[in-house]
Each structure stands twice: as C-alpha cells, then as structure tokens.
N, C-alpha and C positions, 0 to 999 in steps of 0.2 A: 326214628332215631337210629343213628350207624351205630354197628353190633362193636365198636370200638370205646363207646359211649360208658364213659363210667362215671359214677353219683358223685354228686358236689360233695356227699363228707365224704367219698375218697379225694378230693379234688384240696379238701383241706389239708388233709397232712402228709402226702405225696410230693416228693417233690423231682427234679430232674436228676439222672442218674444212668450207671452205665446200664443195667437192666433196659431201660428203654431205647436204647442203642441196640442189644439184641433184637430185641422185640421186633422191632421196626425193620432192620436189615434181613430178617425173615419172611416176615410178609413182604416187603419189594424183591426178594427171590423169589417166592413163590407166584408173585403175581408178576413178573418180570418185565418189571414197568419201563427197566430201562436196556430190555432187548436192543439189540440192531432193527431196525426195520426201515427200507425208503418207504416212504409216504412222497408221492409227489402233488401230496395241498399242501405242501406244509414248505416254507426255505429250507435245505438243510444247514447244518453250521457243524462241521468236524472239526472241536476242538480236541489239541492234542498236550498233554505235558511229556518231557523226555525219558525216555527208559530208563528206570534204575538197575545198575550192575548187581547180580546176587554176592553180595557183600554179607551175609547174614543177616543183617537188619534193616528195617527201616530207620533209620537215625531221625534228628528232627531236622534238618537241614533238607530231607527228602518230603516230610510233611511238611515243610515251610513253603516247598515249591509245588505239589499236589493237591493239598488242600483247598487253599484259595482259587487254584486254576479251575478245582472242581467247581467249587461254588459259583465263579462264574459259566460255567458252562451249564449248570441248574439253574441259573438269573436268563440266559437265554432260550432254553427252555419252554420255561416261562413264558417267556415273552412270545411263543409261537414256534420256535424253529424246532425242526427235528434234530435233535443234536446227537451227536457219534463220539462217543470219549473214554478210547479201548487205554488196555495198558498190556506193555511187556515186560522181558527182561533182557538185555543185552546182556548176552550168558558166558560168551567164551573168553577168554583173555588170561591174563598174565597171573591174577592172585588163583587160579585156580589150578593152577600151575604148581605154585611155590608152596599152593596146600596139600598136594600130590608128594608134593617133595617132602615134606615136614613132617605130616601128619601119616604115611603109608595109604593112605588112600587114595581112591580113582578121582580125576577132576571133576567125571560125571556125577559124582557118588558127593561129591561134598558141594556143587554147583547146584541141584537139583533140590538137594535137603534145604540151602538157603532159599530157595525161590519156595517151595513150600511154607517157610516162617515166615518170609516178607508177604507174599498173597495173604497169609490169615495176617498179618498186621492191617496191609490196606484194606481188607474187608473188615477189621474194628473200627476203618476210619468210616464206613458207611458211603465211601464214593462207589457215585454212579457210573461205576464197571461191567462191562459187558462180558464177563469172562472168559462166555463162549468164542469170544475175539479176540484173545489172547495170545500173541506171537512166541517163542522164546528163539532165540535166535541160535541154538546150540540144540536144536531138534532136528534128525535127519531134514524132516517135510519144509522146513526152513533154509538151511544151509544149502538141500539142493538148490532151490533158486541163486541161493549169492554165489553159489558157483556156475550155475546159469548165464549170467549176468557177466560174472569173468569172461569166458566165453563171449557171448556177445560182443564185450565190448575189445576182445581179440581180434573180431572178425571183422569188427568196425574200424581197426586199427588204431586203437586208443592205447591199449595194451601191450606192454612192450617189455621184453627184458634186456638190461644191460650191467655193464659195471657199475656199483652205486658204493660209496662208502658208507661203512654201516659203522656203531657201536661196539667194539670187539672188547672182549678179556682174552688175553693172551692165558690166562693161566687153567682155566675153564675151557678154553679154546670154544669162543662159542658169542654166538652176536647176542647184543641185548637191548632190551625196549628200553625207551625214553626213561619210562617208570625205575626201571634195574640201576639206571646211574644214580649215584647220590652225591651229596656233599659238595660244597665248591669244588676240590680239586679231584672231583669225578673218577668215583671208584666202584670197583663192582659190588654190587647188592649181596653177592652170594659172597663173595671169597674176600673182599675189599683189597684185592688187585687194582692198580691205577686202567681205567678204559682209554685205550686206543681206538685210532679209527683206520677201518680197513677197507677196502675194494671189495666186494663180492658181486657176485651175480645177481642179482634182483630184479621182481617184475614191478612196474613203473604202470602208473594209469595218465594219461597225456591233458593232466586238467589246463596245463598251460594253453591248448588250443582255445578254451573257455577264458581267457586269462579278460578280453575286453567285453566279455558278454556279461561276465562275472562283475564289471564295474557299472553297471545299469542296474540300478536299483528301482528304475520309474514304475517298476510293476508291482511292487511291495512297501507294506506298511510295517518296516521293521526299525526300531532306538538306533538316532544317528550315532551312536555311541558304538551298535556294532557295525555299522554302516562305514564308519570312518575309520574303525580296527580292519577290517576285511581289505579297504582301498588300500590303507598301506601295506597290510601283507602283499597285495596282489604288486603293491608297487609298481603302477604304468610312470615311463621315464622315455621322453622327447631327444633324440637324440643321432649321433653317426654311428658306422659302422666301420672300422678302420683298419686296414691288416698292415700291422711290421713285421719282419723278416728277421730272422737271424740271421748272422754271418755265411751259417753255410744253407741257409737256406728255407729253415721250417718256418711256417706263418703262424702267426700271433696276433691273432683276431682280437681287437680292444673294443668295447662299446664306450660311448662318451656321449656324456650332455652338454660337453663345451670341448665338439672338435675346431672352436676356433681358437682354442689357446694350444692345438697340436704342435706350432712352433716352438715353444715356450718348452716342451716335451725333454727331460735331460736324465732320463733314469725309467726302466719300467722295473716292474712289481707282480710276481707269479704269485699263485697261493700254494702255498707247501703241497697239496693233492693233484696240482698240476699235473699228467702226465708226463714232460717235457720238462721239470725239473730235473730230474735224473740223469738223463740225456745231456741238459746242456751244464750240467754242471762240470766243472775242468777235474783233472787227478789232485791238481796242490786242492781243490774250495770242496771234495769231495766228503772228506770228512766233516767237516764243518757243518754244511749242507745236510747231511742225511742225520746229525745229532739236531739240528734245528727244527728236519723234518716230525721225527721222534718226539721232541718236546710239543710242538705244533699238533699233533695227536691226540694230545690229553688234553687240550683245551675245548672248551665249547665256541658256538661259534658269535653265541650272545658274548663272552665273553673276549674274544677275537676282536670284535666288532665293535666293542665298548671307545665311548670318546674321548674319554680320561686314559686310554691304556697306554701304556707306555708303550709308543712306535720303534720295534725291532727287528732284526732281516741280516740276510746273508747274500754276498755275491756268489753269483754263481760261477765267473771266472768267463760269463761269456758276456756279446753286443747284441743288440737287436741296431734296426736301420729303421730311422721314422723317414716314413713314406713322402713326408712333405717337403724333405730337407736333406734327406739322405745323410743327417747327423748318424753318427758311431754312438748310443748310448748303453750305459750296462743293467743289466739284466740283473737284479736281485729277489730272493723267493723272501717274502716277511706275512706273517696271519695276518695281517689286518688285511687281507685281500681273500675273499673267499669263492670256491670251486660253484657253491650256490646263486652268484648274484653276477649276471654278466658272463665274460666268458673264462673265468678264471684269472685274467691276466689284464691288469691295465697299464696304461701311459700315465706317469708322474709328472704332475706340472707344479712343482713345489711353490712357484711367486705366488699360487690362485687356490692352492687346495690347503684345507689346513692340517692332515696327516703327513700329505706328500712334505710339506713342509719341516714340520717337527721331524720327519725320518729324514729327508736331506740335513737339516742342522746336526744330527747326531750323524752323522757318517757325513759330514764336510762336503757333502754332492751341492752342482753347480742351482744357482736362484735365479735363472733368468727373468724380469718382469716381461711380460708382453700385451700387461693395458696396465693402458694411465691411469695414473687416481685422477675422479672429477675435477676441471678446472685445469690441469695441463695438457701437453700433448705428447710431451717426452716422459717417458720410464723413468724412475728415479735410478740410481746403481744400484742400490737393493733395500729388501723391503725388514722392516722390525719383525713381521709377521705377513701369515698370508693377504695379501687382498682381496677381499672376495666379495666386495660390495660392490653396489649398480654404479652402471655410468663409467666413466671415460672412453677413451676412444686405444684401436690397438695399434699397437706398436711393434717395432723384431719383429713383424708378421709376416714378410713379404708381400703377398696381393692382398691381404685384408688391411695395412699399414692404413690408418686413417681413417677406418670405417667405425662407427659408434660400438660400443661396446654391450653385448642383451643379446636376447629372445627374441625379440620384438620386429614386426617386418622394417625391411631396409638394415637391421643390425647384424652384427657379424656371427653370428650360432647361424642363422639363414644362409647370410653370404658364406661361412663357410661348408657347409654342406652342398651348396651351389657348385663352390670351385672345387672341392672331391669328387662330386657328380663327373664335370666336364673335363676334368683330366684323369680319371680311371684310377682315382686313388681311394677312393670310398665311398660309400651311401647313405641317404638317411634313413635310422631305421627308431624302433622302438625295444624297447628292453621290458623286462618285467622280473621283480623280484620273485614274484612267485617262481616257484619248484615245479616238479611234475611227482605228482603222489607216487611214494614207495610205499608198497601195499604188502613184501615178503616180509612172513617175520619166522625166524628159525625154532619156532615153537611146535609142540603139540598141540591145545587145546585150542583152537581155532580151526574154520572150516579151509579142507586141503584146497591148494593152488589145481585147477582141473588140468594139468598139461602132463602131456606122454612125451619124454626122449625116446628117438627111435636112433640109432645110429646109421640108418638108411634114409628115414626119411624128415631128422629133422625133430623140431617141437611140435607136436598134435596137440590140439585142444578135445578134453576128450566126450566124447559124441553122447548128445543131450539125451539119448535113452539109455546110456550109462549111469547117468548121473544118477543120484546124489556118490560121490568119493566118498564109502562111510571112513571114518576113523574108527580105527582097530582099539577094542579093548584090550589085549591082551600086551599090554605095550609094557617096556621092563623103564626104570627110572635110573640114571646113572648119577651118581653124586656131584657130577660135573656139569649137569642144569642139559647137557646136549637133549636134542629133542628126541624120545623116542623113536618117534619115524622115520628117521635117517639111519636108528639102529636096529630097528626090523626087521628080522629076519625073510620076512615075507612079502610084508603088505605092497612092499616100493616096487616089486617083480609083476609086469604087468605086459601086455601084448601092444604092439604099435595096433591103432585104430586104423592105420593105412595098409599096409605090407601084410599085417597078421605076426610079423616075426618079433624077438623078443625087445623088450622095453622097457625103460623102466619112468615111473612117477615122480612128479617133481616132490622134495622133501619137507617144502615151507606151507605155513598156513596163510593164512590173510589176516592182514591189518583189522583190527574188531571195528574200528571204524566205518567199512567196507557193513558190516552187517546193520549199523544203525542207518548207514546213509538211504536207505530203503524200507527200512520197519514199518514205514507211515503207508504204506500198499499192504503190505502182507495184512496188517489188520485187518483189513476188508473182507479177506476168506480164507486163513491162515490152513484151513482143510483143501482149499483148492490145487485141482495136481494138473491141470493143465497150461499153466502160464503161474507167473509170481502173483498174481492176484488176476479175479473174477473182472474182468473189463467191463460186464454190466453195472456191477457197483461202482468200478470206478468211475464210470461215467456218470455216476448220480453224487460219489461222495466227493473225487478230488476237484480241487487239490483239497490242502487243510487250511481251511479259514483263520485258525489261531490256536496258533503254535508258544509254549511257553516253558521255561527253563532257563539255567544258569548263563548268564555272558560270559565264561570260562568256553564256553565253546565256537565260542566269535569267530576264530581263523580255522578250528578243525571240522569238528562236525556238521557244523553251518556252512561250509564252504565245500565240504565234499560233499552235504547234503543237496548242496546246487548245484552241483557238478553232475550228480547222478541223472539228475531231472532233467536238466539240459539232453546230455548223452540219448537220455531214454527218448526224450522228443523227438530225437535226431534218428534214433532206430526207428522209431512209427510205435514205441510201447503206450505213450504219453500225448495227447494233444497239447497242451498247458507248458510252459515256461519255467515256473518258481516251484519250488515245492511247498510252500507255508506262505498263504497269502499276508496276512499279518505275523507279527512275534513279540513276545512281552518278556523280560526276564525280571526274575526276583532278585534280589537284596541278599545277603548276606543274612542269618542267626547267630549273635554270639552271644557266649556264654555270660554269666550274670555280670563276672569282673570287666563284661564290654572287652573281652578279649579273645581271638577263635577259639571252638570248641576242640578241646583236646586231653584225652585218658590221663596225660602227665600234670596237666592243670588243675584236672578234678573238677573241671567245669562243665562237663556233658549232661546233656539234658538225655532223660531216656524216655520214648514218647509210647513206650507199653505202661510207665510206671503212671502215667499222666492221663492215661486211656484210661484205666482202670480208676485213679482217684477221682477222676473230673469228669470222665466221659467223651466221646466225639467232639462234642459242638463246644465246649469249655476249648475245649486243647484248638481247634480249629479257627471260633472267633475270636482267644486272644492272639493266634498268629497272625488274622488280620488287622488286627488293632495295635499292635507294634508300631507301627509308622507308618510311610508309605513304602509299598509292596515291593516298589526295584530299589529301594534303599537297604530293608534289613534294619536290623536293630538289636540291644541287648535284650537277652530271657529278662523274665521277673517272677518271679515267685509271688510277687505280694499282685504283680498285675494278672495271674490268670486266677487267683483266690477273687481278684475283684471283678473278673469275668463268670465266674463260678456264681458270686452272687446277684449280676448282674440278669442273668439267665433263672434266677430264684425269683428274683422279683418277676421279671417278662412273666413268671407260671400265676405269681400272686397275682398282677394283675388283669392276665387272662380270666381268671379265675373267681373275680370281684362280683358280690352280687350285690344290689339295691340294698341299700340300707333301711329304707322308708322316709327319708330326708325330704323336707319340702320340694318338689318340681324343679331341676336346673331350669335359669333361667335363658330363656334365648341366647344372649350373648355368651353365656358360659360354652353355649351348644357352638356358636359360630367359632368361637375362639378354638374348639379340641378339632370340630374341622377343618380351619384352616390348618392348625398345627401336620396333623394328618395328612390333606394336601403338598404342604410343603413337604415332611417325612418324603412320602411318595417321589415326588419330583427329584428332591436331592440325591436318594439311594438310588433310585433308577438311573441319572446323569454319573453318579459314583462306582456304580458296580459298572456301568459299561465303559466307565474310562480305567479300572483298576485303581480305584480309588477305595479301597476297601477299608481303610480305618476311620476315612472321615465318614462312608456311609454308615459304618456301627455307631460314632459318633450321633450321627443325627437318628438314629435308632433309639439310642440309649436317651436323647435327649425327651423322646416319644415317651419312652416308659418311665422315666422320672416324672414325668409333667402328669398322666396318666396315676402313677403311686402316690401323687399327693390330692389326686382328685378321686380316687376308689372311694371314699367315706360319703362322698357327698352325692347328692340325688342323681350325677354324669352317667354311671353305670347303667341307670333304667332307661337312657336317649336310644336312640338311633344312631347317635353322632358317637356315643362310644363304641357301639355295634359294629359300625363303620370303622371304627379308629382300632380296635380287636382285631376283628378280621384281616385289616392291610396292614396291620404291625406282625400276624403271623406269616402272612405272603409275603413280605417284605425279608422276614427271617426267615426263611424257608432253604432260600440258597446258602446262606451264614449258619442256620445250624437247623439240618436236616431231620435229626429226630425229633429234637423239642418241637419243632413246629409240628413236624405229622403227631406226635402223640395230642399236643394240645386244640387241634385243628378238629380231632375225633372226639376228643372230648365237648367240645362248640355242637357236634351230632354234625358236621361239614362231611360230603360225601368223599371216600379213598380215593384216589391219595391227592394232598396238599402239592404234592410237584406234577403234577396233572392239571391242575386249575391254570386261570391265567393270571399274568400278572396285574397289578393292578395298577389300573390310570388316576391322573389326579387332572384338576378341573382347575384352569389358570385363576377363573374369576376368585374360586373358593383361596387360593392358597396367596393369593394379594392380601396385602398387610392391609387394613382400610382405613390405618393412619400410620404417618411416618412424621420422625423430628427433622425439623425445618431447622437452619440455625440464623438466626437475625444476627448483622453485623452494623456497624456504623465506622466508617473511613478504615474498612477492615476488621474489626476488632470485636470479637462476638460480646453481645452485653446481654441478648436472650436466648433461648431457644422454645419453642413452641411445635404440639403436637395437633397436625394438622391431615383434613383425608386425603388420602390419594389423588391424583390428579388433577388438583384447584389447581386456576389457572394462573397466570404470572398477577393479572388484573390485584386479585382478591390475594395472593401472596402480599403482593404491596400495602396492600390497605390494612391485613391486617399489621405487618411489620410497623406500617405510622400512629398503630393503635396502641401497640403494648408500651407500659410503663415506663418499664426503663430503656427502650429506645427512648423515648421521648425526653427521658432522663438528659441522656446522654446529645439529643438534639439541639435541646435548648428554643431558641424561640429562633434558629435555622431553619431554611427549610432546602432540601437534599437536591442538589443541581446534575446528579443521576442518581439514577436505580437501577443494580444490577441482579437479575433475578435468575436463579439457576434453579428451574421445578426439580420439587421433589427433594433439593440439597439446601439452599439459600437466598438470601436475601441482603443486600449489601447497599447502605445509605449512604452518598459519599455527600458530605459537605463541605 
C-alpha cells in the first residue's frame, strides 16, 4: 500500500480542501515531476500561455487564461508527450514607471515585490511550472539578449532610425506611450494637457519587408478570427504607383487601386504630417494651414479615419499637375488622409470615392464622372453621390474611353497600369497598410537602445561583449515624467566602440513588446550566457506547439511575435518559420452583473479569496465550466458553490464501499461500463479540442450516475473499479490535487500525472440499443427500441408489426419503404 494511503474512516469525514492543495504542491516539488527534461522516447509538446505583467496580482482574468491552458497541457501529458510549460513575467514598462513616480520608489523595487506575489499566487494554483525556467524580462541576463538582438537586427539592416511622429505633451515636454493618452479628446495621463503629435528621432524595426510572408498562414493552426485581424492590419492593396508634380516642381508620389479613374483626378489631398505641407503652402493659406495642422495633432488616427467623420481640409494655395492629362489641380491638406497608409498624399477622384466626394461637395470642387453606370455608355453630368459600384464601361478617359470598367483581365485597373507602364508615367505596384515597428520609447524602465553617437564616426551599435547596457540606479525622477536617462549625469557619457574618443549613448529604451516577442526561447535556458538560448534544446523544443492567450494581442504581439522569428531565420538563429505552431485564445470573464470586471463596479472577483475558500480545483473547474473557453462568460457565485460540491461528491463516490447488496447484475455491470467508455472518449475528444465545459459536463454526468448507484452491490464489480480509476485520470488535468490525493488513497502508485491516460474500447461504449422512429406518409405514430445495427430487412418487418403503424395503415399495404438504419423507418401509402 502507497505510504499516501490513509483508512476509510479517515476517508469518511474528510473531505476536499485547500490543505490538500499544499500537500500535494509539496511533494511535486520535492519529487520534481514536472522538471525540464528532453526525453527523446517520448514527442515532445511545449505548451505555452502569455506572460503576465507584474501588475501586483494575479486577477481572475489571468486564472481564466492559465488555468485551463494548464490543464490541457497535463491532458497531454497524459497522453505520452513530454510536455514543457515554463512561465514569466514581462517586467519592464510603463506602470512601473508612474509607480516610481507616485509612490518614491525604485521601478525595480516595486516591479520585482509584484512578481514575488504573483509566483506565490500561481504556485497556489498548483500549475505544473518549472520555475527553474523562468524568464523575467527586466533581469540584467535577459535584457542583455533583447539588446543583442537589436544589434543583430542593425546589422541585418532591419533596424533603422528616422523621423517618426510620436505622442507629445507640450507641457511635460516629453513623448508618451499609447497607454499615457486618454479620453476621446486625448490628453495627457500625468498633467491632462491636450497630446500632440511630434517628429522625433526614432529607431524603426522594417517588419514591412515581412509584410507578404506575414500574410501565409498555411504553416499554422491559429482562429480565423485572428487570422483575418492580422490580414487587414497588414492590409495588401493591388494597385499603381503615380508621381504628380507641383508647379514648381516637388513629386507627389500617390498609390492607387483605381489608377484608371487618374483622369477623373480634379483635387489632391496631403496629410497634415506631410513634410511638403509647409513648403507648399502660399503666405495668404499660411495661417489657416498651420491652425488646421495644430488641430490635426490632437486627433487620433482611428478617429481621422472614421467613415462617418465629417470630411474637412484646407487649401494650401498651391497646384499639383496629374501626370495623365497635365490638368492644373489644387493641392488641399485635410486628416482623412494619413502619413501611415501609402505615401501620405493621394489623388481625389470625387465621381468614384465616397470621402473624395463629400469633401468636393463641401468646398464646391469640380465631379467629374469617368465610368458609366451599367447599362450606358455616356457619363451622366453628375452624380447624387459617389459611384462606386461594378461594371460600366469608362469614359473622359482618353486611351482607356470604352474599355470595361474592374479588376478583371482585359478591364481597365489592367489596361490602365499597361498604359502608365508604356509611357513613363507610372507603375504597378503594391501598398500595404502595415507600418514599420517603432520600437523607441522616451522612458526609463525598459531595456537601453544599444547604439553609441560618435560625432566622428557616426551611430555604433555597441559591441556584443559590452553588453548587457545596464540601467543605472541611481536615477533622479523629475515631476515632468522626462526619463531619467536623458538627465544623468553620467550614465549617457560613454567611449565610441570605433575611434576610442568621446561619445555618447542613445537615451530611449525599447518598446516592452520587443521583450515578449522572444520570451518563448529564453525559457529553454534562461541561465545560458552564450547566445539567447541553448540551441541544443532548441532543437529538441521549438518551436511551441500551442500557444494560448488573449485575441487582444492579434495585431501587436502576435505579429511582432512573427516577425522576430522570421528575422531570426533569416540570421541563421532559427531553422523553423512560425513561432507557435498552433494558438487558442480565451473568452472574456465578467463580473456577476455579466458586465467587465472593474474596482468602480464592485464586480471584481479576487481569485486569493477563492483559493483559500474553495481550493485550486473548485476555482479552476468552475472556470472551465463557464462555457466555452474562447467565449468567456459571467462569474457565478452560486456556480462555483455548485462546483465545490460537485468535487464533494467525486471524493464520496471514490470513496464508496460495498454495502453487502445482492450481486449487480450483468447488465447493471454493462451499462456503468459503457457509460465509462463513452466518459472516456468524450473528455479525451473535448480536452484536446478545448472543449472544457462540455468534458466536466460529461464528467459530472459520470459521477451522478455513479451517486446514485454507490448503495447498491456496483461498488464490489470490477466495472466500478474500472469506472473509479478513469473518472480520477480523467480529472487529473481538471483538478490536480483532488485526484492525486484520492488516487493515493485507491493505494495507486505516485503520482497520478505520471500514469497514462486512459483509453476507451469503441465495442464497450456502443449504445446496444437505440430508438428507431416509425412514420407512416411521414408522420411519426410509433417509436421503438431496437439493437444496433439490424439491418434495413428486419427494420421493416418490425415497422409492419407494431400496432399502431398498423393502426394507422389500415388494410393498405405501403408502395414504398424508406429506411434510414439506426434513425427510421417511413411507410408511404
């Protein structure tokens, strides 16, 4: 008997609790079941969930997403594979920052105290963590790599600095992240100053080279849902490439998806960030212009870009010359045109576009049509609104006059890039909304940009046995948010790596993004100092099999996460393509009122409070039991009380002994078997498709059916033996200690997520009857319980036997029979 083994009258009034959650999360460290190790008998499977930020807590929103992801990665396990399922913390960023600010403390000092409370919360959760693999991303031995990696991808020419407009407060004097704007009409977080947008210097990582590699997803099993968020951010667009000229001469590169209606062309459109705004704007439109620009500043660019916005703009007092026609048209700067998408600057063809249009109608500018609506051939004189539906043919066009109007081979988007081709007036090209990653951010607590200004020789990147750039403690905080390192006395004073002579360090950190896009390597050997991770392991672990986390990260994380991997392939770091062979994202948790969790609402779930009353596995399988897993769902107090007891029972009837009842009989036996087979099948089909509330479902259905059969002589079978043991393997991954405690109690040898999973036997989990439904001219008049797979023959015969078919036949006799095994039977007279 295993030394875990304790007497059935402790077994009576015992019951599941947080105490055995210690217990058990003790011995699996001591006996470290769930070390790192390659085994190469085994597949391995490195499942991954995303790093939590040291926020302080674990909130339940973070057990919503961990939990579960655990549990399947213990179902595989299981099942054979060596499984890998580290955890970090992506440490550096912006709240640790503003808690420097606030609180007079170091960011290390309050960064480092949270990752301390969140590791003892996830080790209450009892996931199988390998701690000894544990990254934090704001650890010298860490950061030197992501500076590493800058570097490299300098050297690869990925890495670039230019002017970039950033997020500025004028009054703070000082740029600010995404997070720092608030409010619709976008004000600073610290001083609520209206944010402007500025030009600075910034370094740039060139993901747009990835921009069409990035749209091949055939290597990956990841939710068309972020599948089809990622394509449009990357936005591929088919189309010309077109330069107009102004008057005295500057080009004005336009991209277009319909350089066939460039005739039609009677107005262009700058985006206020234009460089060339400035410039061409006249002394009378001068003012006007730079108060327009101003306002254009404070806007975002979601809201720039909005379809409902009201279309507004200013002349700028000059012409540009369309290339096709050598028309005189004017030059106006209005937001709806943005520095991000194309080349800042497009051609207005108001008859066909429906902004261009609303902006001509409000400044009285010319409507030329130049395609027909279906079914004529001539232009009407003008339009209600834009046209911009398929078909007709074009018109005003000069060489394209009569050509079909489309995409489509032989139509004029073809022919017109044909005729820019042959007369030196444009090309075809392709566009992409995608950006190129700004990765400078004007902070402290992120890892330093590794580049040396030399004023002799230039930008250094600075040399790999330099590294890691620590960041200086001793850093002063100025109430104005500016970064300390820009005001350092010291630290920015540094030697050219070239010359030897003096120099100084770049002032920005890196984008915290830049530190997660990689995390999924440094697990491997987060102690290793020779490369960002131990290339032996990688070549046993990567990539990651399955990967899971919020769809909130669809266009950022995920996409710089492919980015990195690409790149890395491309230096020779990487063999492999993707970084995450498959991806699963969770659902949402809201609060009871089915509305988001939030401190003002009074609706936050706190998942220490719930640890402590319920235990692990309460708090973990009602999170799975919610609904389904990428959906999310509302808390319930009354449903994890009914989880709680659901897990009372599982111990009762582990715990059942013979009562002395007459012998079950046979069929009693056949019947808890089948049930048991089927159990098996359904969880095992459910846990590996993340189906986790219908497998508790068909769980819970196990042990009700099981509770009402404890009294009776089942207990003393073999078939309950059988139906015990793979109701606790089955809950093994759903909740971790209950089963290993009840598993030692059985006298089953240590530990329960060691064993295998268990299989089920098709014959046994076959119904060995099923209801058939007899119809006559349709119309069901019996049904009848019949064994499996009789054949159509004896379907029939019985169908002309029962009563009330017969009833209902009369002294007819049926001129067909439609028989459908297994479902029915249909008399037609």
């Amino acid at each position: 008997m295993s030394s875990d083994t304790i007497t059935n009258a402790e077994q009576t009034t015992e019951r599941y609790g947080q105490h055995i959650d210690q217990k058990w999360q003790q011995r699996w460290a001591e006996a470290q079941i769930y070390r790192m190790r390659e085994d190469p008998t085994r597949p391995k499977h490195y499942a991954l969930t995303m790093l939590p930020y040291p926020s302080g807590r674990i909130h339940i929103g973070h057990a919503y997403a961990m939990m579960p992801s655990d549990s399947r990665a213990r179902f595989m396990r299981m099942r054979g594979f060596n499984v890998f399922f580290p955890m970090g913390f992506d440490a550096f960023g912006l709240p640790a920052e503003n808690a420097a600010i606030q609180r007079s403390i170091p960011p290390k000092e309050w960064t480092y105290s949270n990752i301390d409370h969140m590791r003892s919360q996830l080790q209450a959760m009892g996931m199988m963590i390998d701690w000894n693999q544990q990254a934090i991303s704001s650890d010298p031995q860490y950061y030197k790599w992501t500076q590493w990696f800058f570097t490299q991808l300098y050297k690869h020419g990925l890495a670039y600095r230019t002017f970039a407009p950033v997020d500025w407060c004028p009054k703070d004097n000082t740029t600010l992240a995404r997070e720092q704007v608030v409010g619709e009409d976008r004000r600073c977080e610290r001083c609520g100053t209206p944010v402007i947008k500025k030009p600075l210097d910034q370094w740039l990582f060139r993901i747009t080279n990835y921009a069409e590699e990035l749209l091949d997803f055939s290597m990956i099993d990841w939710p068309e849902r972020v599948i089809t968020m990622q394509r449009n951010w990357i936005g591929r667009s088919e189309g010309a490439e077109v330069v107009f000229r102004t008057e005295r001469g500057d080009e004005l590169p336009v991209f277009t998806t319909r350089p066939d209606t460039l005739w039609g062309a009677t107005f262009m459109v700058m985006a206020p960030e234009h460089p060339l705004v400035a410039e061409l704007a006249s002394p009378a439109q001068r003012p006007a212009v730079e108060e327009y620009v101003r306002q254009a500043e404070r806007k975002s660019e979601i809201e720039r870009a909005a379809e409902d916005k009201d279309k507004s703009g200013v002349f700028l007092g000059a012409n540009a010359v369309n290339p096709v026609n050598d028309a005189r048209i004017p030059i106006w700067v209005a937001d709806y045109v943005l520095m991000g998408y194309g080349t800042g600057a497009i051609m207005a063809v108001p008859a066909h576009d429906e902004r261009d249009f609303a902006f001509a109608r409000r400044y009285e500018l010319p409507i030329p049509p130049v395609i027909s609506v279906p079914g004529s051939k001539e232009a009407p004189a003008s339009f209600a609104e834009a046209y911009t539906g398929e078909g007709g043919v074009m018109v005003n066009s000069g060489p394209l006059n009569g050509v079909p109007a489309g995409k489509g081979e032989g139509q004029s988007v073809k022919a017109a890039i044909a005729w820019l081709e042959a007369n030196g007036k444009g090309k075809g090209a392709v566009n992409y909304r995608l950006r190129d990653w700004l990765i400078s951010r004007q902070r402290y607590w992120g890892a330093p940009i590794p580049i040396i200004y030399c004023q002799q020789c230039g930008q250094q990147p600075v040399p790999d046995e330099h590294l890691p750039v620590l960041l200086p403690d001793d850093v002063e905080w100025r109430p104005t948010g500016e970064s300390p390192l820009k005001l350092h006395p010291t630290w920015r004073f540094t030697t050219c790596p070239a010359c030897g002579g003096p120099a100084e360090r770049d002032t920005d950190t890196m984008d915290t993004f830049m530190c997660s896009s990689w995390y999924q390597y440094r697990y491997l050997s987060p102690d290793y100092d020779e490369g960002p991770f131990d290339p032996a392991r990688g070549a046993y672990w990567l990539p990651v099999d399955m990967y899971t986390g919020g769809i909130e990260h669809a266009t950022l994380h995920l996409m710089y996460t492919r980015f990195f991997t690409k790149a890395m392939r491309d230096m020779g770091i990487v063999s492999f393509d993707e970084p995450m062979t498959a991806l699963r994202n969770q659902g949402i948790i809201l609060g009871e009122d089915s509305e988001k969790m939030s401190k003002s609402r009074g609706n936050v779930v706190d998942p220490d409070e719930l640890l402590a009353r319920y235990g692990s596995d309460a708090v973990r399988a009602f999170l799975m039991s919610i609904g389904p897993w990428d959906q999310g769902g509302p808390w319930s107090s009354r449903g994890i009380e009914g989880m709680s007891r659901y897990l009372n029972r599982l111990w009762t009837v582990v715990a059942a002994e013979p009562v002395g009842a007459e012998a079950a009989t046979d069929e009693e036996q056949r019947e808890l078997r089948r049930l048991t087979h089927q159990t098996i099948r359904k969880v095992s089909e459910d846990t590996e498709a993340f189906r986790f509330n219908t497998a508790l479902a068909t769980m819970i259905t196990l042990v009700n059916a099981m509770m009402k059969a404890r009294e009776s002589a089942l207990p003393a079978t073999p078939a309950w033996a059988e139906a015990r043991e793979a109701l606790l393997l089955l809950m093994a991954p759903y909740a971790p200690h209950l089963a290993e405690e009840l598993w030692a109690r059985l006298g089953q040898p240590f530990s329960i997520h060691q064993q295998p999973w268990p299989s089920w036997d098709e014959a046994l989990a076959a119904e060995e009857l099923i209801d058939v439904v007899l119809q006559v001219n349709g119309k069901v008049r019996d049904k009848l319980s019949v064994p499996v797979g009789l054949d159509a023959a004896a379907l029939e015969q019985l169908a002309l036997s029962s009563e009330r078919v017969r009833v209902h036949l009369g002294d007819k006799t049926p001129r067909k029979v439609i028989v459908v095994p297994g479902k029915l039977v249909n008399l037609v007279v």
